[in-house]
Backbone as numpy.savetxt, mean C-alpha at the origin, in Angstrom:
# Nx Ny Nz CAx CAy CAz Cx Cy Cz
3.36 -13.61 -5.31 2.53 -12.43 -5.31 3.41 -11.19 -5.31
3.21 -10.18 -6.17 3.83 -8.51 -6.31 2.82 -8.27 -5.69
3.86 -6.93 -4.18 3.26 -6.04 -3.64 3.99 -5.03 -4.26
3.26 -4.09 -4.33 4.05 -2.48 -4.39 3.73 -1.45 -3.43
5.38 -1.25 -2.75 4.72 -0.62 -1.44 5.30 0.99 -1.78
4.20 1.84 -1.29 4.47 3.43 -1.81 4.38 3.69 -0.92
5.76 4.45 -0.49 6.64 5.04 1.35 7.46 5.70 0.63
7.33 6.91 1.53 8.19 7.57 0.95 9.70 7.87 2.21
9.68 6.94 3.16 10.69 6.83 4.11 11.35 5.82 4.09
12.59 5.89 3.74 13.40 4.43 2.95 13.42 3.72 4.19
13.69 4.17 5.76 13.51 2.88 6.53 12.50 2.10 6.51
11.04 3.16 6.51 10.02 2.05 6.62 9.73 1.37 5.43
10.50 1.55 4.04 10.68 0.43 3.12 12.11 -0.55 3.12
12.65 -0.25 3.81 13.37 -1.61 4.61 12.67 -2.38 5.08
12.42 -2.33 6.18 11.36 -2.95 6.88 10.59 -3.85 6.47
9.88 -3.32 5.35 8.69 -3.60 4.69 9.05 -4.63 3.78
10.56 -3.98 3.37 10.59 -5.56 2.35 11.09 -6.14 2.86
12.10 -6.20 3.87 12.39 -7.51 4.37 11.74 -8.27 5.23
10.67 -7.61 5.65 9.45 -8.57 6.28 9.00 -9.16 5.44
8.20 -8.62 4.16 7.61 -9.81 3.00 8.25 -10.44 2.33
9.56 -9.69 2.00 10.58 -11.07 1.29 11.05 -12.26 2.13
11.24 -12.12 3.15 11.12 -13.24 4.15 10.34 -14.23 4.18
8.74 -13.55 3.82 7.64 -14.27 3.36 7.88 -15.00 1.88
8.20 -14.67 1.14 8.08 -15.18 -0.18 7.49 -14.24 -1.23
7.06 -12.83 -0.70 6.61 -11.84 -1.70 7.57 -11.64 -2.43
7.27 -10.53 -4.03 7.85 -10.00 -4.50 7.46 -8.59 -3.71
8.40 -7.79 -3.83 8.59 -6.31 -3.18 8.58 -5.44 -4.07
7.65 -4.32 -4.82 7.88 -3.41 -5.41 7.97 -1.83 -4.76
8.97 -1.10 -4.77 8.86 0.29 -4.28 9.09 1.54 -4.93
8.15 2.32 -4.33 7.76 3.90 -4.76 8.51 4.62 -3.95
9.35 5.53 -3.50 9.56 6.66 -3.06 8.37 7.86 -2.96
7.41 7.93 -3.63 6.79 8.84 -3.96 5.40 8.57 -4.57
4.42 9.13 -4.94 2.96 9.14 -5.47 3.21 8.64 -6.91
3.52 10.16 -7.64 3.67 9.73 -9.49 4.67 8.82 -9.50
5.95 8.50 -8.86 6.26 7.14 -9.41 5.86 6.12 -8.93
5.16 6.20 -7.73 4.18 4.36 -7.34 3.09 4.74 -8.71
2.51 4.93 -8.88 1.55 5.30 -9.89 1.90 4.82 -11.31
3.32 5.45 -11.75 3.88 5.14 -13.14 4.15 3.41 -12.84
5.03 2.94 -11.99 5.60 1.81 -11.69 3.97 0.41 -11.50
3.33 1.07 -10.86 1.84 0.14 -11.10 1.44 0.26 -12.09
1.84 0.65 -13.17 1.22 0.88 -14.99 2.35 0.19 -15.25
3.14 0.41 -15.00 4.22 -0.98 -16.12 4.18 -1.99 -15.30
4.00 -2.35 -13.62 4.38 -3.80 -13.18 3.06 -4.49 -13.46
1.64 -3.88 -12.60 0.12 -4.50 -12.72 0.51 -5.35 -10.93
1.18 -4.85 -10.07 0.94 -5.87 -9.18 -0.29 -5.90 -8.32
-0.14 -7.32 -7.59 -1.39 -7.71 -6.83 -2.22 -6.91 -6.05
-1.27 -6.08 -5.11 -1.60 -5.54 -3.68 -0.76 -4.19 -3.69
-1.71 -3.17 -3.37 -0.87 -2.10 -3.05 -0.62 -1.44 -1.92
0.42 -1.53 -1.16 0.22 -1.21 0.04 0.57 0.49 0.17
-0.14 1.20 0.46 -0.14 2.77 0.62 -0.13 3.96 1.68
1.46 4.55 1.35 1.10 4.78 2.64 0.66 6.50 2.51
0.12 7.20 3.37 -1.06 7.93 3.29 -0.62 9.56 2.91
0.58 9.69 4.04 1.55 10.96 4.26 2.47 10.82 2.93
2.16 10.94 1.75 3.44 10.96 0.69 3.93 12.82 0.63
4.78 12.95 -0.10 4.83 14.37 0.09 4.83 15.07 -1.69
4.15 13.77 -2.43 3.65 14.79 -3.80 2.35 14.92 -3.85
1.82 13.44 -3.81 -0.12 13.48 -4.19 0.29 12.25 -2.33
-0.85 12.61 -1.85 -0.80 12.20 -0.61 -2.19 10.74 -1.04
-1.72 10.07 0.24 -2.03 8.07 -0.44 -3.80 8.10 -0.93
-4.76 9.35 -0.05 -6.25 9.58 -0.60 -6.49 9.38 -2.03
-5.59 10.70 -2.62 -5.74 11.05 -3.88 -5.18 10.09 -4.46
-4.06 9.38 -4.27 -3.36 8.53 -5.14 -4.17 7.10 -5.22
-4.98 6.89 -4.24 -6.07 5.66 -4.64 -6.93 5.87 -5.16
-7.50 7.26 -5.22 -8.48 7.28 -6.11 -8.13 7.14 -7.26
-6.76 7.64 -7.86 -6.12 7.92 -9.29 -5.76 6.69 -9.52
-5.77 5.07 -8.59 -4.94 4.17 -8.86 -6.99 3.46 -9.20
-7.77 3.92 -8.75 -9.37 3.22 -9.02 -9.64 3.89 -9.91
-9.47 4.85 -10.89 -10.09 5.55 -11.76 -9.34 5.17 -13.18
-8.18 4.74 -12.73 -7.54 3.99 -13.95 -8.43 2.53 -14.73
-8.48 2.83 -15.65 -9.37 1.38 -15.85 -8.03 -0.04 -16.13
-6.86 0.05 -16.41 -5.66 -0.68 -16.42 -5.44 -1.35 -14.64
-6.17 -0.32 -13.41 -5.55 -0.64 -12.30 -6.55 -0.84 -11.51
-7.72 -0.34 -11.93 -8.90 -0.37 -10.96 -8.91 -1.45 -10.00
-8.98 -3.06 -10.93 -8.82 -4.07 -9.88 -7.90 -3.86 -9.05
-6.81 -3.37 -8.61 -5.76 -3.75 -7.85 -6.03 -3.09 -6.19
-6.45 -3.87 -5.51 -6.51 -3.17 -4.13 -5.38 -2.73 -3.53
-5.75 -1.87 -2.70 -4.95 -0.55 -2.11 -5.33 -0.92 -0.88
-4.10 -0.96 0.15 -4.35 -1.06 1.38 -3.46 0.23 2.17
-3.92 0.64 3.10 -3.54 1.91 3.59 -2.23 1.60 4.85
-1.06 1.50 4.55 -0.27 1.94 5.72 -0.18 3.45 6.53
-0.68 3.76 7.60 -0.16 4.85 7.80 -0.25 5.20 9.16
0.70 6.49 9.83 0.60 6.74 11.08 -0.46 7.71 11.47
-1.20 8.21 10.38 -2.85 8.50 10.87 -3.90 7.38 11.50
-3.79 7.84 12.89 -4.45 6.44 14.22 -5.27 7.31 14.81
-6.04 8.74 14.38 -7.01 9.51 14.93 -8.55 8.86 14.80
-8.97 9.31 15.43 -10.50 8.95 15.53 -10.92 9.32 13.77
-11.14 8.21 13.08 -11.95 8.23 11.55 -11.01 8.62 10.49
-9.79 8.21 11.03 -8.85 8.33 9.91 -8.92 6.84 9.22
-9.44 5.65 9.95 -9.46 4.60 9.27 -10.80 4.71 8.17
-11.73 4.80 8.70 -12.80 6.01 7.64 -12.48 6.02 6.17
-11.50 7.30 6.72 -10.81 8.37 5.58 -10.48 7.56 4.72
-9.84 6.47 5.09 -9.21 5.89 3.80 -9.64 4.98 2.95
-10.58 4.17 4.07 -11.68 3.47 3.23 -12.75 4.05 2.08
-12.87 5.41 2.66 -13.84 6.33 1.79 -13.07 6.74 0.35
-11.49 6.66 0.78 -10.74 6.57 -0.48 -10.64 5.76 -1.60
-10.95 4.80 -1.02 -11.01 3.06 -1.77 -9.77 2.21 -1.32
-9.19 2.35 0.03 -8.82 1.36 0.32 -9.15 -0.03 0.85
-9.22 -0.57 0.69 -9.96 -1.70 1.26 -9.38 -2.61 2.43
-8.57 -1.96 3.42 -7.78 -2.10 4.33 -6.87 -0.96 5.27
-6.84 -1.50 6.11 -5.68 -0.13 7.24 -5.08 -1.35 7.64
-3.30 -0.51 8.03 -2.67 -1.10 8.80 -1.73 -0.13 9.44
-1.95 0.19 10.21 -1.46 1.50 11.03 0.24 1.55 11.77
0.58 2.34 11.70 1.96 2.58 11.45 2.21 2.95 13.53
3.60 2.80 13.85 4.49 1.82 13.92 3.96 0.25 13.54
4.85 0.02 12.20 4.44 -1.40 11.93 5.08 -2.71 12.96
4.07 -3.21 12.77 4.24 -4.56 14.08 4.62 -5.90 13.17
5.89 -5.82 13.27 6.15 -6.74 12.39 6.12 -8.16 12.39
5.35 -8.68 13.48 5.33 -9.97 13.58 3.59 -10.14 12.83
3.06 -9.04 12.96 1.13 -8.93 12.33 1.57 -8.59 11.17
2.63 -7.86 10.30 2.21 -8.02 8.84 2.26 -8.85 7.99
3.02 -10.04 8.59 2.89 -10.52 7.34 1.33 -11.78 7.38
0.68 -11.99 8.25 -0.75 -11.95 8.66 -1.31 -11.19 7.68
-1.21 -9.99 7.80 -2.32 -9.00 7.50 -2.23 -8.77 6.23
-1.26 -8.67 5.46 -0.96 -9.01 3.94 -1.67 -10.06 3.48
-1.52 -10.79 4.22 -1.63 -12.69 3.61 -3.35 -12.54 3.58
-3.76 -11.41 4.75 -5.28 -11.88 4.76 -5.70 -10.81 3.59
-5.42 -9.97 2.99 -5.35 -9.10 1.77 -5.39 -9.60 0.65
-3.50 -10.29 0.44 -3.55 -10.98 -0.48 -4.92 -12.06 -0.65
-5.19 -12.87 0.10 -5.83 -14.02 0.17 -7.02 -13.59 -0.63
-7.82 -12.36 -0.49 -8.89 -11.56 -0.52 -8.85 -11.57 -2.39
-7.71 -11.37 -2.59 -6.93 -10.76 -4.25 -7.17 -12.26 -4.70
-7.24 -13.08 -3.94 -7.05 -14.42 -4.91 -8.20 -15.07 -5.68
């Protein structure tokens, strides 16, 4: 399974991939909005994991732009982020994510919480 994870903080894409490559994922990464965006038009992967705070198009807008694509529409978007306020999980669902996983990541639950994502994609 290709994830593509869009962080724009290279530790927490450390992290991130060496937790799922551990798993057996493939790891795709964004630095940024327009290139997670460009990079999901040439890869097509499974799962997108998104995180919310980017600092070009922030992760709202960028799921809507990743559902309005008719090339990407299928591809679910799951929300990483350190927005943990009252209805920020909401927020993102109202975006079209179809998942939260809230930041400091707990790395013994993600790769769980992927798997129950992925599983969803299958």
């Amino acid at each position: 399974m290709k994830i593509l994870y869009i962080e724009d903080s290279p530790s927490n894409r450390l992290l991130v991939r060496r937790v799922l490559i551990a798993e057996g994922y493939e790891v795709l990464e964004a630095g940024d909005g327009i290139y997670g965006l460009e990079l999901a038009r040439q890869e097509h992967p499974d799962l997108i994991l998104m995180d919310i705070n980017l600092p070009d198009v922030d992760g709202y807008e960028l799921t809507r732009r990743v559902h309005m694509s008719p090339d990407l529409a299928d591809i679910p978007v799951v929300a990483m982020t350190a927005n943990v306020m009252h209805g920020d999980r909401e927020k993102t669902l109202e975006a079209g994510c179809v998942g939260y996983i809230p930041k400091p990541i707990d790395v013994d639950m993600l790769p769980e919480q992927v798997a129950r994502y992925a599983k969803a994609r299958l």
